[in-house]
KEBA-493669 format. One line per field, with one value per residue (C-alpha): x, y, z; residue in one letter. Coordinates in nm, 2 decimals. Example, Ala and Ser with C-alpha at 12.3 -4.5 7.8 and 13.67 -1.06 7.14 Angstrom:
c1	c(1.23;1.37) .
c2	c(-0.45;-0.11) .
c3	c(0.78;0.71) .
rest	c(A;S) .
This chain:
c1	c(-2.19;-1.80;-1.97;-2.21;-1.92;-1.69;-2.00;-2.09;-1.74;-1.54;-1.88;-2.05;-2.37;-2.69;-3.04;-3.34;-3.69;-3.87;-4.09;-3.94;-4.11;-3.87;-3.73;-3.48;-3.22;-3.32;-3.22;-2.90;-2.79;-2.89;-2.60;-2.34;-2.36;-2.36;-2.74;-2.87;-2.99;-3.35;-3.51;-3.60;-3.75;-3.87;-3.62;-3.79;-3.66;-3.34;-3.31;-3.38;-3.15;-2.88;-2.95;-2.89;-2.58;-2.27;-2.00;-1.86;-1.98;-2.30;-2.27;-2.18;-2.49;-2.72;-2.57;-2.59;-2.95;-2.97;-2.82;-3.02;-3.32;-3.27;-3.27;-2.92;-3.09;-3.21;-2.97;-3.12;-3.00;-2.64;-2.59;-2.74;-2.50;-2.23;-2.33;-2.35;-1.93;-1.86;-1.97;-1.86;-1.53;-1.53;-1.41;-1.19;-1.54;-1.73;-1.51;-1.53;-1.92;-1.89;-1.68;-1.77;-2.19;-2.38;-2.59;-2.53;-2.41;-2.29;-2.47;-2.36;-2.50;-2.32;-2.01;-2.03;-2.07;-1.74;-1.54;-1.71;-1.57;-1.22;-1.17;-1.21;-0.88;-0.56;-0.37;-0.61;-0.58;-0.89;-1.13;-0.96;-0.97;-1.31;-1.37;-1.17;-1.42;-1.72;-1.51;-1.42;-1.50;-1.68;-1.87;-2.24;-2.37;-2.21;-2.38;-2.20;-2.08;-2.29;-2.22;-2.17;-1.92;-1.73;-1.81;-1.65;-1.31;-1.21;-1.25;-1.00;-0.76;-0.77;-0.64;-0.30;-0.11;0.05;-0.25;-0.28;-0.29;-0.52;-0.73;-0.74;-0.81;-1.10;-1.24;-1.21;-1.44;-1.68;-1.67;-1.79;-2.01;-2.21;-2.17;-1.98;-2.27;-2.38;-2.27;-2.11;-1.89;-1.85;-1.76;-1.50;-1.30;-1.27;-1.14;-0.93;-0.72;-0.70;-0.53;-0.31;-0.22;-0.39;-0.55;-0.63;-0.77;-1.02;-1.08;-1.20;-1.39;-1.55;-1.63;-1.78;-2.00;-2.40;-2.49;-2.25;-2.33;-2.11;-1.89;-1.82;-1.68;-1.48;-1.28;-1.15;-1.10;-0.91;-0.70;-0.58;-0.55;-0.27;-0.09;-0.02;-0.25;-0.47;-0.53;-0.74;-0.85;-1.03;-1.21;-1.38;-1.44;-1.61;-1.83;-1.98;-2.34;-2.36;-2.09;-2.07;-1.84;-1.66;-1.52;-1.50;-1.23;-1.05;-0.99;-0.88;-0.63;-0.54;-0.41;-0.25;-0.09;0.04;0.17;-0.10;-0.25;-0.37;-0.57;-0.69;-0.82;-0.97;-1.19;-1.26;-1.44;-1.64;-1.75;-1.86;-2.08;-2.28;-2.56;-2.57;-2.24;-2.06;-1.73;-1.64;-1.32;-1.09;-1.18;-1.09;-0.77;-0.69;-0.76;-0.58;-0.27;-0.25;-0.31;-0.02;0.19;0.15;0.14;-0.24;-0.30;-0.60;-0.80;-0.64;-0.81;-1.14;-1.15;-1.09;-1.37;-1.63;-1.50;-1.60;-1.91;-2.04;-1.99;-1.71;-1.58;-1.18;-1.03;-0.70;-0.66;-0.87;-0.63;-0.31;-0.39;-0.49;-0.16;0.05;-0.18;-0.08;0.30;0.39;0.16;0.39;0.15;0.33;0.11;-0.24;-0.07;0.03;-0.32;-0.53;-0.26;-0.31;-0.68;-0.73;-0.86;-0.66;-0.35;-0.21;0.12;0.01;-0.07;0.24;0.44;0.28;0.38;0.74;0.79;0.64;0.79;1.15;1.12;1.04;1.41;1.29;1.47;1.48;1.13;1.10;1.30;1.09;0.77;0.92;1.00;0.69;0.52;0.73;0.65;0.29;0.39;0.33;0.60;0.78;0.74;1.00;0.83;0.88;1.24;1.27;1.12;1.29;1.67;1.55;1.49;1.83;2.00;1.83;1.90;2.26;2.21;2.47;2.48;2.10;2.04;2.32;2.21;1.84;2.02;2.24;1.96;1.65;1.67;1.76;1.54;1.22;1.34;1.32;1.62;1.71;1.64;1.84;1.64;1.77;2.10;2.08;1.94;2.26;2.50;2.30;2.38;2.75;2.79;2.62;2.84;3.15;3.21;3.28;3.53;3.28;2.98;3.19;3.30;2.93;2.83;3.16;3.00;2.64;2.46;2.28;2.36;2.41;2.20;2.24;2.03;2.31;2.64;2.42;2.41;2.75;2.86;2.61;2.80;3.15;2.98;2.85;3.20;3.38;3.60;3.67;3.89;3.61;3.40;3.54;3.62;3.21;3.14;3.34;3.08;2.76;2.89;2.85;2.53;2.23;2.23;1.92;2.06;2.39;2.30;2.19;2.54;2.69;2.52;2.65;3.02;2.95;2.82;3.13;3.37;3.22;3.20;3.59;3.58;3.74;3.57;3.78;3.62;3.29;3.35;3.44;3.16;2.91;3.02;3.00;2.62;2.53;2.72;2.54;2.19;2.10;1.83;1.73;1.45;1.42;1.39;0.99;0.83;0.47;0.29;-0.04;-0.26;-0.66;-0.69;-0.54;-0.21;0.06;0.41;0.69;0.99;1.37;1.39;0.97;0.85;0.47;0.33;0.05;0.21;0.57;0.68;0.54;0.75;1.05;0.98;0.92;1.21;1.45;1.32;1.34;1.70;1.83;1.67;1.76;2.18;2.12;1.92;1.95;2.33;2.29;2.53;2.52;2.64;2.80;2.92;2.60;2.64;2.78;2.91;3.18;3.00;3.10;3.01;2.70;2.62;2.59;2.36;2.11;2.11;2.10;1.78;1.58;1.57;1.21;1.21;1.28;0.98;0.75;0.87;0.80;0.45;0.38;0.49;0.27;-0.06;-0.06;-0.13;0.17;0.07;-0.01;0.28;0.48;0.45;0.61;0.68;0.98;1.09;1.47;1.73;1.70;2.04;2.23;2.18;1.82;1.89;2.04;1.78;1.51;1.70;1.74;1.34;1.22;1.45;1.36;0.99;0.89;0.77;0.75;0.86;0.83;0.98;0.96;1.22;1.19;1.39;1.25;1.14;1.27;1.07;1.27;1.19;1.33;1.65;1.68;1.58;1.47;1.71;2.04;2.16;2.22;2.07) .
c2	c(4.40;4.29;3.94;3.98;4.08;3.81;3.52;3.70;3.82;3.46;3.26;3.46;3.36;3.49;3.46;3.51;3.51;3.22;2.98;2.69;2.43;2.18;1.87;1.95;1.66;1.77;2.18;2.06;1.86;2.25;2.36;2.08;2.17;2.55;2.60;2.89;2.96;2.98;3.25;3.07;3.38;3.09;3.00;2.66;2.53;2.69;2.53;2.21;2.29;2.31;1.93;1.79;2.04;1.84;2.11;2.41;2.55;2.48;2.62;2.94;2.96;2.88;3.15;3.41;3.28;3.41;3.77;3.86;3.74;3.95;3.66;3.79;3.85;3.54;3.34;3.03;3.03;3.15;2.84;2.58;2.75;2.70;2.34;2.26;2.42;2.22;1.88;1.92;2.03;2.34;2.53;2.85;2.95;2.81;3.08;3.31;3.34;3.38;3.68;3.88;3.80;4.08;3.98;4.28;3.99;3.64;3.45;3.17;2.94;3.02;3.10;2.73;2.57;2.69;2.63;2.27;2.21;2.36;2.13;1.86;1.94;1.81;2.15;2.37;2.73;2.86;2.75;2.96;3.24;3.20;3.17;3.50;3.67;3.57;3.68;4.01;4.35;4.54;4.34;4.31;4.15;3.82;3.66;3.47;3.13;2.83;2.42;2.35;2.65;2.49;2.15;2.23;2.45;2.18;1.90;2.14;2.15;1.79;1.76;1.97;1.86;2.26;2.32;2.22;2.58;2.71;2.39;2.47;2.89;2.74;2.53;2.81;3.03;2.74;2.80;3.12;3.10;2.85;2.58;2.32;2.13;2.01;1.68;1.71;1.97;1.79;1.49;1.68;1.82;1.41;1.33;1.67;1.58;1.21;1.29;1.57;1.30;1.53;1.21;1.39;1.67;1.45;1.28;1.59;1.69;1.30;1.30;1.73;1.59;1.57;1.34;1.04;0.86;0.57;0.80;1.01;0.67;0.53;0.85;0.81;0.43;0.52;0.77;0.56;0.28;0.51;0.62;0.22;0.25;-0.06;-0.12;0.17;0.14;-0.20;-0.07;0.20;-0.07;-0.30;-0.03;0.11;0.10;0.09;-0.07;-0.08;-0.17;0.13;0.09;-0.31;-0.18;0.06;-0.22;-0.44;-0.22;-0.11;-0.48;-0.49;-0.18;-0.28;-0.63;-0.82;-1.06;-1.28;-1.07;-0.88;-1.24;-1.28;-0.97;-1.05;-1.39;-1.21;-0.94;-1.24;-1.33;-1.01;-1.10;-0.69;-0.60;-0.75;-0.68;-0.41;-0.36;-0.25;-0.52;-0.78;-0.58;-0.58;-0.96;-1.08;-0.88;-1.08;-1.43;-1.32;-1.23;-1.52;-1.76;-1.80;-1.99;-2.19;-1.86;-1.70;-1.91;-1.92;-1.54;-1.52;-1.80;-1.51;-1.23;-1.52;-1.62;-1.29;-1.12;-0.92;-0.69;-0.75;-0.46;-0.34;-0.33;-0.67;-0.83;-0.70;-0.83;-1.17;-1.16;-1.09;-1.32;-1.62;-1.54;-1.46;-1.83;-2.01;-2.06;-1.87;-2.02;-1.94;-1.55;-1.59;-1.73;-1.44;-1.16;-1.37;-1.39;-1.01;-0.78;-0.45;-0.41;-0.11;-0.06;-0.20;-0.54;-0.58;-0.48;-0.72;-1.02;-0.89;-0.90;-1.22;-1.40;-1.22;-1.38;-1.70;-1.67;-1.67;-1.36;-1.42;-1.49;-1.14;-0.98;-1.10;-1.01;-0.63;-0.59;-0.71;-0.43;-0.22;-0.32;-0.26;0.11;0.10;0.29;0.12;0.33;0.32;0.00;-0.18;-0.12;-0.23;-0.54;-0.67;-0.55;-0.81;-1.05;-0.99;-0.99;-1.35;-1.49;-1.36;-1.19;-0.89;-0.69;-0.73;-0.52;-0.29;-0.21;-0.14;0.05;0.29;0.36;0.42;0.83;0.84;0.57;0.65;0.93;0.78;0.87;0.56;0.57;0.42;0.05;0.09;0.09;-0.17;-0.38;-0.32;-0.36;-0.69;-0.80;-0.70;-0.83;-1.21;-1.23;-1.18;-0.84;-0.71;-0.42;-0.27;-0.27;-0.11;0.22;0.19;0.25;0.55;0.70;0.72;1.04;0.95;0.84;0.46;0.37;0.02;-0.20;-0.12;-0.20;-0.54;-0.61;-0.60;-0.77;-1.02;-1.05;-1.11;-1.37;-1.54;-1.53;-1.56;-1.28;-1.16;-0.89;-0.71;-0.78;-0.58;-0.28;-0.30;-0.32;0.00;0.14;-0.02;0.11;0.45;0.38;0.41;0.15;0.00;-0.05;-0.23;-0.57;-0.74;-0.61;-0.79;-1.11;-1.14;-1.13;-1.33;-1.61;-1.52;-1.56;-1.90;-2.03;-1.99;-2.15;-1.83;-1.87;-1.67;-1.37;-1.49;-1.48;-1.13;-1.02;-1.18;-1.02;-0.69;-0.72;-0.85;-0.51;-0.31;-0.44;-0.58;-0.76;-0.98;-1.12;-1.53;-1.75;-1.79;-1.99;-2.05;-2.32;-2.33;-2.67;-2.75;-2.29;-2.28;-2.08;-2.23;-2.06;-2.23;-2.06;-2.17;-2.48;-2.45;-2.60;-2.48;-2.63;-2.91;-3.14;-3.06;-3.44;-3.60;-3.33;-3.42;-3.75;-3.70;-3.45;-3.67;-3.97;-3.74;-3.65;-4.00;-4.09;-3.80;-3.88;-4.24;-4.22;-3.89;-3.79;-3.50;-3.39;-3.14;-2.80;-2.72;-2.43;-2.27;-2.27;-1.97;-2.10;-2.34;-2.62;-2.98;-3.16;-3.38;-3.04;-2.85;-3.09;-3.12;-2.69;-2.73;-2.96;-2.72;-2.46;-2.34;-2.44;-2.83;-2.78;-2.65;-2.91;-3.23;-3.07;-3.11;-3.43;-3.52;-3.35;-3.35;-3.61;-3.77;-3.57;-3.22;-3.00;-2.80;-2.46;-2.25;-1.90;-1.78;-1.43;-1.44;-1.59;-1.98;-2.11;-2.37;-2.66;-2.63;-2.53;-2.86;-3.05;-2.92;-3.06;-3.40;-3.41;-3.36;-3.64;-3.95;-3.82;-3.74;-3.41;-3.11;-2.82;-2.45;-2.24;-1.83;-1.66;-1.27;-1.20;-1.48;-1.82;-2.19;-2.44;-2.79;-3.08;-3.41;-3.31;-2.96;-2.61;-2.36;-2.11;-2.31;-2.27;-1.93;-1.71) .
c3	c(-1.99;-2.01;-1.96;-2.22;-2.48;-2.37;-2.47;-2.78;-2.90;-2.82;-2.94;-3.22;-3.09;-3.18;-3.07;-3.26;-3.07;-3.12;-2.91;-2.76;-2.92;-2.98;-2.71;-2.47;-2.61;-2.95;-2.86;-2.67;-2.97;-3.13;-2.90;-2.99;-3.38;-3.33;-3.45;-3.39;-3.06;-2.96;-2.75;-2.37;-2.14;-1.89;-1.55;-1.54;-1.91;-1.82;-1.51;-1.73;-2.00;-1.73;-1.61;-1.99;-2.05;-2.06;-2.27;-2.20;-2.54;-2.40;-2.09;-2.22;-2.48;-2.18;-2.00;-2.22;-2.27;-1.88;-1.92;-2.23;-2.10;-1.76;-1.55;-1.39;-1.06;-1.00;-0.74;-0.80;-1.13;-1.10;-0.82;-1.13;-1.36;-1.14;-1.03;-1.42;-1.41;-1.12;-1.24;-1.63;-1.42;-1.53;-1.23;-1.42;-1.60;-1.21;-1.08;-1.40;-1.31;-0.92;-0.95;-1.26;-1.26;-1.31;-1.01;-0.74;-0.44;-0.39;-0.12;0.14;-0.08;-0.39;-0.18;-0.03;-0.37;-0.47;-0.14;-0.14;-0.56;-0.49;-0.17;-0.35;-0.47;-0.30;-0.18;-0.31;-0.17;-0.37;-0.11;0.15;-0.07;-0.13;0.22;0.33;0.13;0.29;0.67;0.50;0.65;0.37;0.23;0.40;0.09;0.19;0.49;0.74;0.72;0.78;0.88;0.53;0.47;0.77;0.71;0.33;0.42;0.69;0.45;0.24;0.52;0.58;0.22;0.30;0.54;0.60;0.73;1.10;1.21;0.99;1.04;1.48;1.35;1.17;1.45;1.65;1.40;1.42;1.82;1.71;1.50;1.72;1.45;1.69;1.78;1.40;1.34;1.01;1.09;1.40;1.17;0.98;1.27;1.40;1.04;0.98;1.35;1.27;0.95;1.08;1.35;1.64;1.78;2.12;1.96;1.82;2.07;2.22;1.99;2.00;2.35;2.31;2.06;2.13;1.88;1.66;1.41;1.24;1.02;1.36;1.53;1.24;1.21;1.54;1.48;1.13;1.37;1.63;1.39;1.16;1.50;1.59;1.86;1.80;2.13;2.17;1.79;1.90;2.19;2.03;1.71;1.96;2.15;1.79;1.85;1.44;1.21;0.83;0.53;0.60;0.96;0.91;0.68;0.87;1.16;0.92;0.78;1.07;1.16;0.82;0.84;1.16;1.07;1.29;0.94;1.24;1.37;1.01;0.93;1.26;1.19;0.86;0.99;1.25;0.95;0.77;1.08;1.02;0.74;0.74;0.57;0.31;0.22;0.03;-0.24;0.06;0.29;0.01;-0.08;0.30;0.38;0.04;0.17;0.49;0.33;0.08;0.39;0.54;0.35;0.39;0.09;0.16;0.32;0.01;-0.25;-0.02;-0.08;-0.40;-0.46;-0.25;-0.50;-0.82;-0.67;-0.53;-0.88;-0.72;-1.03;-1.05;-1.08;-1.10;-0.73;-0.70;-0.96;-0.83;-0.44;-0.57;-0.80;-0.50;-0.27;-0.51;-0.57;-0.19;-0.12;-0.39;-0.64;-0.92;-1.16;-1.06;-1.03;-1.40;-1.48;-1.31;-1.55;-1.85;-1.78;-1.75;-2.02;-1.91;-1.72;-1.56;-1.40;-1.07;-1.24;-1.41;-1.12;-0.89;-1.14;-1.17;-0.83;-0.78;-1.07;-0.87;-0.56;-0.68;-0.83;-1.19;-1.29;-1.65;-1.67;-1.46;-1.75;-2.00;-1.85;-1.78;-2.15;-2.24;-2.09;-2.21;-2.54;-2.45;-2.40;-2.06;-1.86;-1.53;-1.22;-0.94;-0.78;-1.07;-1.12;-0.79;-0.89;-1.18;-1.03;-0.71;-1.00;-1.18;-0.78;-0.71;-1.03;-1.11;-1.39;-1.35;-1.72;-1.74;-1.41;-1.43;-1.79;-1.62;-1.30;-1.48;-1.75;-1.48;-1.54;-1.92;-2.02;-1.80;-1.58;-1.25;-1.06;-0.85;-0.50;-0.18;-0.29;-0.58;-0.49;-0.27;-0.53;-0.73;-0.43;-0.38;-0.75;-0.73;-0.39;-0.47;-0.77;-0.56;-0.70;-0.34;-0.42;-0.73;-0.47;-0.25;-0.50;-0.56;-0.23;-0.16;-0.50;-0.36;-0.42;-0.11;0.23;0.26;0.53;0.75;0.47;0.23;0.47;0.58;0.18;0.16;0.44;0.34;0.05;0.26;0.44;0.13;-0.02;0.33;0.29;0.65;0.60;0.37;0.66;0.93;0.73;0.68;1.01;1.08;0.91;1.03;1.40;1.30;1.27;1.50;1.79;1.59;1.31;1.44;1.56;1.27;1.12;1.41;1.36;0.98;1.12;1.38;1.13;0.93;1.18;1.30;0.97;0.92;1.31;1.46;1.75;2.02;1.72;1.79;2.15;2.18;1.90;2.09;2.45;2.26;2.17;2.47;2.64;2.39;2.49;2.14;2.11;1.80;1.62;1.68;1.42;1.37;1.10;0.99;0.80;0.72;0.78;0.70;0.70;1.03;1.09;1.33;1.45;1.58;1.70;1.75;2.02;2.06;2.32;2.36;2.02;2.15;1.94;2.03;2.10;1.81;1.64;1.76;1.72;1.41;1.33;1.47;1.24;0.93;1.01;1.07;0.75;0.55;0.67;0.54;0.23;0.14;0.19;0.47;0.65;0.90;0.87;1.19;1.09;1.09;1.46;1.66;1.95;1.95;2.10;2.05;1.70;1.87;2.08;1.71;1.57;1.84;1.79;1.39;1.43;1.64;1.37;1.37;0.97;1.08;1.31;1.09;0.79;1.07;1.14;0.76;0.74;1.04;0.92;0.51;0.28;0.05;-0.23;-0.07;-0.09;0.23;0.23;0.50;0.57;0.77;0.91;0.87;0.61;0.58;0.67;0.44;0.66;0.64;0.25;0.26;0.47;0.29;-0.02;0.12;0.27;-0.05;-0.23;0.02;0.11;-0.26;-0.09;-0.26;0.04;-0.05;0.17;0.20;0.38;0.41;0.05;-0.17;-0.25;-0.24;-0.44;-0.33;-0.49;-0.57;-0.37;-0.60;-0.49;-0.76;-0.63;-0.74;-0.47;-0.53;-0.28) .
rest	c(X;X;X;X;X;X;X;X;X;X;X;X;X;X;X;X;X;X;X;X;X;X;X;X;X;X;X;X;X;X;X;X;X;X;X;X;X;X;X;X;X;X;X;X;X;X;X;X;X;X;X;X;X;X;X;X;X;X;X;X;X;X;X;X;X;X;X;X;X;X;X;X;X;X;X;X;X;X;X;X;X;X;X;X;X;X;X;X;X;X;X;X;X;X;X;X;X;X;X;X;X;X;X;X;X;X;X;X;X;X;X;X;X;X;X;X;X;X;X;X;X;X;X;X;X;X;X;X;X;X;X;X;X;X;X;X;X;X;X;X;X;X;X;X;X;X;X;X;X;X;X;X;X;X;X;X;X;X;X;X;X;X;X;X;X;X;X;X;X;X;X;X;X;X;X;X;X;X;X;X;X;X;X;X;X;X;X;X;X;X;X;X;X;X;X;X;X;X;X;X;X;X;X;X;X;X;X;X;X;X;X;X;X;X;X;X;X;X;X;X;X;X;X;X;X;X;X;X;X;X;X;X;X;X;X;X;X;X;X;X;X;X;X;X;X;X;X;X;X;X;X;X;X;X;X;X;X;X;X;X;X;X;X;X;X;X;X;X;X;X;X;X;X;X;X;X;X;X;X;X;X;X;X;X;X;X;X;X;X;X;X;X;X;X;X;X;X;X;X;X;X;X;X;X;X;X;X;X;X;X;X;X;X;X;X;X;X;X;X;X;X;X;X;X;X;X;X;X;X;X;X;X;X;X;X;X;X;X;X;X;X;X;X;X;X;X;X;X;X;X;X;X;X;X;X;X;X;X;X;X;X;X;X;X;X;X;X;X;X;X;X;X;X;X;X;X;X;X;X;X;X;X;X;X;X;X;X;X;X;X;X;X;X;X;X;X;X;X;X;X;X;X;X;X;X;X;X;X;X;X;X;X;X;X;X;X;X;X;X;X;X;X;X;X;X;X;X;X;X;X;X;X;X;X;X;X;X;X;X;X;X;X;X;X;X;X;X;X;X;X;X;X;X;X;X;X;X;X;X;X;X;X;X;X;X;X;X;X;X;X;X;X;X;X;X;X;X;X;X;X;X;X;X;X;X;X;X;X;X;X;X;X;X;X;X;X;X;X;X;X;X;X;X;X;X;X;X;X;X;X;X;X;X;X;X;X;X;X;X;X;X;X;X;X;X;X;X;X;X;X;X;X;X;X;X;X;X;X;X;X;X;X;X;X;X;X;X;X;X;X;X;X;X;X;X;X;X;X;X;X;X;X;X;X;X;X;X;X;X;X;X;X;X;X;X;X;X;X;X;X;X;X;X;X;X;X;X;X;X;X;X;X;X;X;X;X;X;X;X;X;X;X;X;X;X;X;X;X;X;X;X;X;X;X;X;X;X;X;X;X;X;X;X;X;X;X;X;X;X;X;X;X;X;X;X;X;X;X;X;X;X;X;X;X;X;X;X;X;X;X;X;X;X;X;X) .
């Protein structure tokens, strides 16, 4: 009765017996306008009512439809009631009706139907309460848990990562309740492990199960993929007996996530092979991410032809991978095109442009483009911020992002992170306002970690201050061993810049003491969709002496007609002038740039990708190139973008 007064005292509802003898859209538009309701005695209309009910108010007429009509009893009914909660989202009146019905017990069924809605709910604890009812002593109305109650409550654990011991108490009730064998729970104890990073756990419960099916082997793919163990990840991708869109994307990912692109796009070609699957939204995401990292442009643009031709629908996370794809390939243009082109934008979008229109050095446009959004009354998140300070840092433009710096939190409450302060120690520091970036750094309300110091003493290299230098390197040596040597390699440079080379000397003998090891100079250009790496002083390239021919033709060329000179003090050991120069031209950059010029028509532009800092001298001879060849070289070191042509660079030389 307390349910039947709650309907009729909150609704006012009141039922007069009649026949139904009307449609059932017709009486459910009835129920939208508040008619009155008609008398249904009959389960089967109900049950059909149910199917078209899309309100609460609705919901709650049917139901009372069900008590006055003594249809309480009748099980079948409650779990469509609660079904119609669940998927109008509904779940305080779902739950409202599992615990107050009038109906004397609650089966497995019903029981399962709200564990299965509430862990569908990131750190939901309703589903465990739900389920400690159904293990209580006390109540022999409830019968005992089946696969799907299992299959349900480890799905919710897999959804809180506080739960890895209630998660291994569960699969030990499964154990018990002779459940272990069904594939589905079997299923959901591979995914809950691989999530809660338990890889041997399950792969245990893998190699215990009787019967897999796909789902069973891309779980424990996805789980040694997200550990960085892709060794393993690939031979369990290539014994699959069964593969679809699903696990394609998990190994592809899993090589993304990782930093193997090579190998992503290798996959993605052999997926094509397979007239069975076709690409789904995450493979296309995945494979657009590792053109845009390295500088795939050509296998870029190929995919984003399949997404036009296939009738791909763009969405956001479509139009934001091909955004970045475009910007990180150097075609800041055809990114602009596909924002301009697009009907809705969310924050992703604009992000992705901001940070692309940053790199490329084009802070002001960067600027523009952030208040623009903001004038669309779409709010920045932290990502964004991030993006346009990097666009203020790269293009100089000091009051402009300290004004958006010291206004994150009052403006858009975002309280700025340790990025964010780098960003702003990067601005300060590139504008040679070394002792401000410092008191920002002492006044941190977080602990500066080695990105920050190497900013700085970036900066004192940039501006040659030496004594600024070593008090900054005091610092970076408190640091983690890890996080030391690149620290050591900015003071070297400093120190050999200024020629101080008994400095270098001793800096050098240090690293070398302190087991350091460093990343070589690696640079990639792409030619006719195929990749090529060169390193520092290669030697293994097929093509290696036609590229030094080559190289050294370019350079003699470039001293004459274009008015290079050297910069030996780019060099850290104090080498003879002639000895400094032969070093200089085997920068993996010169390389790369002589392959161009050997494989690309006049008119088709250079684009290469590089892993460190380009140094002046190749600033300089990447200058010089493009003025005598009439070559247009684009060049994308790990912070941003040079766009040289006719003997300029888009960055100003300010970088």
């Amino acid at each position: 009765m307390r349910l039947i007064s709650y309907i009729f005292e909150t609704k006012g509802l009141v039922t007069v017996p009649k026949p139904f003898n009307i449609p059932i859209p017709q009486f459910i538009h009835s129920l939208s306008t508040n008619q009155t309701l008609f008398f249904v005695p009959n389960p089967r209309i109900i049950f059909q009512l149910l199917k078209h009910c899309l309100t609460l108010s609705q919901l709650n007429q049917i139901h009372a439809q069900v008590i006055t009509n003594a249809l309480s009893q009748n099980k079948s009914l409650l779990g469509a009631l609660l079904c119609s909660c669940i998927s109008t989202n509904n779940l305080s009146y779902a739950r409202f009706l599992f615990v107050n019905y009038s109906c004397p017990s609650s089966s497995t069924f019903l029981c399962n139907l709200m564990i299965q809605a509430y862990s569908k709910i990131p750190n939901s604890q309703e589903s465990f309460n739900v389920f400690h009812q159904m293990l209580a002593i006390g109540r022999p109305m409830l019968e005992i848990p089946d696969k799907y109650t299992f299959t349900f409550v480890i799905t919710a654990c897999s959804r809180n990562p506080t739960m890895v011991a209630y998660g291994k108490n569960v699969h030990g009730l499964v154990i018990k309740y002779g459940c272990e064998s069904n594939i589905y729970v079997g299923n959901s104890l591979v995914n809950m492990y691989t999530i809660f990073r338990k890889i041997q756990d399950a792969h245990r419960v893998f190699d215990e199960m009787p019967k897999r099916d796909v789902v069973t082997w891309t779980s424990l793919v996805r789980g040694y993929a997200n550990t960085g163990n892709l060794v393993t990840a690939h031979k369990l991708f290539d014994k699959m007996p069964e593969r679809n869109d699903v696990s394609w994307a998990v190994i592809i990912a899993g090589y993304v996530g990782s930093g193997r692109y090579n190998d992503a796009l290798r996959h993605f070609n052999e997926m094509l092979s397979d007239d069975k699957v076709k690409p789904n939204e995450a493979i296309l995401v995945c494979v657009l991410s590792a053109c845009a990292h390295l500088g795939a442009l050509d296998q870029g643009k190929w995919v984003h032809v399949y997404i036009d031709k296939h009738g791909v629908p763009q969405s956001s996370n479509i139009s934001t991978a091909l955004i970045d794809m475009y910007a990180k390939c150097g075609r800041i243009d055809s990114a602009y095109l596909i924002f301009s082109r697009m009907s809705k934008r969310d924050v992703l979008t604009w992000t992705s442009l901001i940070s692309g229109l940053s790199m490329h050095g084009l802070g002001k446009d960067s600027l523009q483009v952030f208040f623009q959004m903001l004038a669309e009354g779409i709010n920045p998140d932290n990502i964004s911020l991030l993006g346009v300070l990097i666009g203020c840092s790269h293009s100089g433009l000091v009051e402009d992002g300290c004004f958006i710096f010291y206004n994150m939190e009052r403006l858009w409450g975002i309280v700025p992170k340790i990025e964010h302060y780098g960003c702003l120690i990067d601005l300060l520091g590139r504008a040679g306002k070394l002792e401000r970036a410092f008191e920002v750094v002492k006044r941190m309300p977080i602990e500066p970690d080695a990105v920050i110091w190497r900013a700085l003493l970036s900066a004192c290299r940039i501006h040659g201050n030496v004594n600024f230098g070593e008090r900054i390197l005091d610092h970076i040596a408190q640091l983690d061993s890890s996080s030391q040597g690149e620290g050591y390699v900015l003071l070297s440079n400093l120190y050999a810049s200024l020629g101080q080379w008994d400095k270098v000397t001793g800096l050098r003998n240090a690293m070398n003491m302190g087991g350091y090891e460093f990343r070589p100079g690696c640079s990639w250009i792409e030619i006719h969709g195929v990749m090529h790496e060169f390193l520092a002083a290669d030697r293994l390239h097929p093509q290696i002496e036609e590229i030094h021919d080559k190289l050294n033709e370019v350079l003699k060329i470039i001293t004459i007609y274009g008015g290079y000179v050297p910069n030996t003090k780019q060099v850290l050991f104090d080498l003879i002038e002639e000895e400094k120069e032969q070093a200089l031209s085997w920068h993996s950059e010169k390389l790369a740039v002589a392959f161009g010029l050997l494989n690309t028509e006049a008119q088709t532009p250079i684009r290469i990708v590089k892993n460190l800092r380009i140094c002046e001298d190749c600033h300089s001879s990447m200058k010089a190139i493009s003025l005598v060849f009439h070559k247009e070289i684009v060049v994308r070191d790990r912070s941003r973008f040079h766009t040289f042509r006719g003997g300029n660079c888009t960055c100003t030389d300010f970088w």
